[in-house]
C-alpha positions as CSV (number, residue, x, y, z in Angstrom):
1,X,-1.6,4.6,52.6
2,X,-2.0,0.7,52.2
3,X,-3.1,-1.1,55.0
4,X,-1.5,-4.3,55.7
5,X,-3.7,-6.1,54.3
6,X,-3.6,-5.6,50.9
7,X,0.4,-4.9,50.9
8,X,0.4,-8.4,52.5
9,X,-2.0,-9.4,49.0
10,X,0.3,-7.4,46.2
11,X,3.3,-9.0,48.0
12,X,2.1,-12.1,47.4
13,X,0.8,-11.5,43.9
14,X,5.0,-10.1,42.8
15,X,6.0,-13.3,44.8
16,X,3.4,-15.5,42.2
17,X,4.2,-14.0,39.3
18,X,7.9,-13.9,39.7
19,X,8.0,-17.8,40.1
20,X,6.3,-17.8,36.8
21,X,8.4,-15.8,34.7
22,X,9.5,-17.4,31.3
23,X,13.1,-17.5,29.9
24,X,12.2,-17.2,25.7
25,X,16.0,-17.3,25.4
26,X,16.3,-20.9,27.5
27,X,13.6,-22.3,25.1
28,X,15.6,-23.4,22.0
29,X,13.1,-26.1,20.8
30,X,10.6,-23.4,20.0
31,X,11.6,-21.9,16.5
32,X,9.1,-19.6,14.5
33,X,7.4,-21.0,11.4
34,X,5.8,-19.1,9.0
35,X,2.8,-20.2,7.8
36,X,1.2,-18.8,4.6
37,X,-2.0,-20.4,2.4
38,X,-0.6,-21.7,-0.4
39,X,-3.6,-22.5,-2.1
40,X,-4.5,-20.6,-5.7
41,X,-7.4,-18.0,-4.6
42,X,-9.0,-19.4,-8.3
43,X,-9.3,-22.9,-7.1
44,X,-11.3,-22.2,-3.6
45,X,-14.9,-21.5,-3.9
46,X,-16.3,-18.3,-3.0
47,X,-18.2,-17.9,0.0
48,X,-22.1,-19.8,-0.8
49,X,-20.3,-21.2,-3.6
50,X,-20.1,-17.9,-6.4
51,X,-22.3,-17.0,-8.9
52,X,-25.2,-18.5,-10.1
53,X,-29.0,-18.6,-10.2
54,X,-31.1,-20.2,-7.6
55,X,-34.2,-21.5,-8.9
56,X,-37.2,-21.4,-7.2
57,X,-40.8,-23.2,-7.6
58,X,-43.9,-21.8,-6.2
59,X,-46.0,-24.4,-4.9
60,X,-48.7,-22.0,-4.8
61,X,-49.6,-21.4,-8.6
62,X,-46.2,-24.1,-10.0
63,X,-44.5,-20.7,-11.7
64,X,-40.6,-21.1,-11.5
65,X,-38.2,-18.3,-10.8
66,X,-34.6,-18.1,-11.4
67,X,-33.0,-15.5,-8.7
68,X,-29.2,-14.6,-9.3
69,X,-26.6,-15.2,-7.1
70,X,-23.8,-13.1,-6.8
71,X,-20.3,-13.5,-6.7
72,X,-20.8,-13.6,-2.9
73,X,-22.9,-16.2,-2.8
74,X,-26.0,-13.7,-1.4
75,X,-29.5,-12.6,-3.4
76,X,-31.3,-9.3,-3.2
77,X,-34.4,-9.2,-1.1
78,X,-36.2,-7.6,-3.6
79,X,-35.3,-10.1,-6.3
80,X,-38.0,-12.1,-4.5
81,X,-40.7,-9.4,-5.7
82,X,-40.8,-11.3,-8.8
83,X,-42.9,-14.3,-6.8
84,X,-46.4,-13.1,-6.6
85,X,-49.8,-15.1,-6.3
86,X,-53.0,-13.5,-5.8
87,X,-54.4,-10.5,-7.0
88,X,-52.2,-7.5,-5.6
89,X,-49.5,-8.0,-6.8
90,X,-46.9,-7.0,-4.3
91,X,-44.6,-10.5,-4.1
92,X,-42.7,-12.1,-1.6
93,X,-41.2,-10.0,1.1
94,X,-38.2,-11.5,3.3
95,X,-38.1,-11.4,7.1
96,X,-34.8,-10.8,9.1
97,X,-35.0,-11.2,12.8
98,X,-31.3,-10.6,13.2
């Protein structure tokens, strides 16, 4: 049973959102559009720009690197296991927080 309260409040919410009602078929300045890229998928650059290399220089011991990039535009993390300087050999390792 609703008290008269909240009939009072869902009487007034019919009244609000019947004075708000839209007519689609009395709006005849609106017509659809379709829109569609029209652009040649060849001519727009991939993501990080494509393929490639990156190259990198150790400032450590002045050895360069050339990492590839893929079609993607993103490197493997282990590709960076190719930087090493010191004695153990074990290379750069990246860090992700995210």
């Amino acid at each position: 049973m609703q008290t008269s309260a909240a009939a009072d409040r869902i009487a007034t919410l019919q009244r609000h959102l019947q004075s708000h009602q839209i007519s689609f078929e009395a709006q005849t300045s609106v017509e659809p559009q379709v829109t569609k890229a029209e652009s040649d998928p060849k001519e727009r650059p991939a993501p990080g720009g494509g393929p490639g290399t990156l190259s990198v220089t150790d400032n450590r011991t002045g050895k360069k690197y050339e990492i590839p990039i893929s079609d993607h535009g993103t490197i493997k993390g282990t590709d960076l296991k190719k930087i090493t300087a010191g004695g153990d050999g074990v290379g750069i390792r990246p860090y992700d927080n995210g």
